[in-house]
N, C-alpha and C positions, 0 to 999 in steps of 0.2 A: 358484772353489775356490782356496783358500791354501795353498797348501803353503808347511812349513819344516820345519828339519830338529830334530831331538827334541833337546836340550840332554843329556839323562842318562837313559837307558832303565832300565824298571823289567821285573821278569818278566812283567805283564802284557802287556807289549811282546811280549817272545818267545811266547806263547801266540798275541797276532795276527800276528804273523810266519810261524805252524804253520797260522793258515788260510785267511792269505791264501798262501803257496807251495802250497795243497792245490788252488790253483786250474788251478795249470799244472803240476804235477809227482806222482808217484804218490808217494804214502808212505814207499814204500821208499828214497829219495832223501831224504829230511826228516829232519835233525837234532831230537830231540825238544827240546820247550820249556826243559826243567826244565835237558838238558844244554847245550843252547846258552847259558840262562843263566850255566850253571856257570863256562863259558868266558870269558862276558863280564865275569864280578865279578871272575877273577884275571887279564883282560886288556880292559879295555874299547877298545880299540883295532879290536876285531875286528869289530864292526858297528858300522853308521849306519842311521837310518831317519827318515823323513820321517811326516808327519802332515797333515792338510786337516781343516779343522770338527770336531777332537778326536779322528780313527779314522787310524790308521797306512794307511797309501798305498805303500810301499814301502820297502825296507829292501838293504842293502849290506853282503856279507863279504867283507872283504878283511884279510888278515893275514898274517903272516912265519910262516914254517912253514921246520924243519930241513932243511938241503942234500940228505939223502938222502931226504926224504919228496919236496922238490923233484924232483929227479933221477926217483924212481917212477914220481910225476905227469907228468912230463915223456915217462917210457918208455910212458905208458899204462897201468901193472902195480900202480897204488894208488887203491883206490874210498873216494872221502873219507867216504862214507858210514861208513867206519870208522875213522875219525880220532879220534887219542885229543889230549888235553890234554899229554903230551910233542911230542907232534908240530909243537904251535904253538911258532915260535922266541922267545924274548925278547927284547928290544928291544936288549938290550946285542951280543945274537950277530949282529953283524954283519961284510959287508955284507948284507942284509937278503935274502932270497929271499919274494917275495909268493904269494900265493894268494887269487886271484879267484874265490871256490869258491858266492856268488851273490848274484844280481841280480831284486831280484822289485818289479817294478811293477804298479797295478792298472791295469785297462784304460783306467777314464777319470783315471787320473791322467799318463799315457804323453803325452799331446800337450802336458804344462804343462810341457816339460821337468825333470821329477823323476827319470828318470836320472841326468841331466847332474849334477845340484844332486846328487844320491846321491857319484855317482863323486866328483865333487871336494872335496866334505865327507873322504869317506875318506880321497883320495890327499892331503890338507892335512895332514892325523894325523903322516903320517913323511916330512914334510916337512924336519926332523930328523935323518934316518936315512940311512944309504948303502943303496938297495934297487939290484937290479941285475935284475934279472926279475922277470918274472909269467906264471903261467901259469894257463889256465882249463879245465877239466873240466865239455863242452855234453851233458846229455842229452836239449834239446829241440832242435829246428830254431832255432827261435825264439835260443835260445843261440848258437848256430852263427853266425847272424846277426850278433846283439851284436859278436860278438867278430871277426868279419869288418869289422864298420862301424867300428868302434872298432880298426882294426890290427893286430889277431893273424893270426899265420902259424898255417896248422893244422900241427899237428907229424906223429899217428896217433889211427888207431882204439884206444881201450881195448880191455883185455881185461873189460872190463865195460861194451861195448856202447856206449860213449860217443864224441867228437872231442875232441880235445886240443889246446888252441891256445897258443901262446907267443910276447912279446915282451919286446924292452927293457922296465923302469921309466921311463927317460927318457921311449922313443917313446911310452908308455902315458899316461905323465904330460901329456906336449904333447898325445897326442890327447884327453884329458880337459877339458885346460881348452883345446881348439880354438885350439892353436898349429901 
């Protein structure tokens, strides 16, 4: 299996994106296709995704999002599942506050390191940019995990059932590309 990462996603993308997260995550949790796209065409910055023998393998959001949607995130008291398009910061509003909001690998794509190759594809993007945080919003174990292995301090429980994890951009950055 080849993996590489997708040069320029089209909405058929985002539709496998809604079935492969349906693997690990309930509905309720899932940005639908049509809006994630929407997201993507006035910011494409915002997802990466990978591919192997032509079918998407996994896929990366990560984005700058407004200091007080930050802040929410960070208290536990904002469920991204209702995150609007103001909410996502523009690239000029800096320095940059990220949002690590998901990570979806397929099972046999997870030992060819397509994480790895995900995160760093991303974290190249604002490479650019003054980012200063990241924070991440786990509603599986599995998340929990990530974001433990990868350097996040857990912060709190959501008030929507979730763990809340945060670190530097630097220290995210170095754990990314395994400095």
């Amino acid at each position: 299996m080849n993996i590489r990462i997708i040069p320029e996603l089209n909405y058929r993308h985002f539709e496998e994106m809604e079935a492969l997260e349906l693997q690990f995550y309930d509905a309720a949790f899932i940005t639908p296709p049509r809006e994630a796209w929407s997201w993507y065409e006035r910011y494409p910055h915002t997802a990466i995704a990978a591919e192997a023998d032509g079918r998407l393998v996994g896929f990366v959001n990560l984005f700058p999002i407004k200091p007080a949607v930050y802040k929410a995130i960070q208290a536990g008291k904002f469920n991204d599942h209702f995150m609007e398009m103001d909410d996502v910061a523009d690239l000029s509003e800096t320095p940059l506050h990220m949002f690590l909001s998901c990570v979806v690998v397929a099972q046999e794509a997870r030992a060819l390191g397509t994480t790895r190759q995900l995160l760093k594809a991303a974290v190249r993007q604002y490479a650019d940019y003054p980012c200063v945080g990241v924070v991440t919003d786990n509603v599986t174990a599995d998340g929990c995990t990530f974001s433990e292995r990868y350097g996040f301090t857990r912060r709190c429980r959501s008030d929507h059932n979730s763990w809340v994890y945060e670190q530097s951009w630097e220290d995210f950055r170095q754990a990314v590309e395994g400095k």
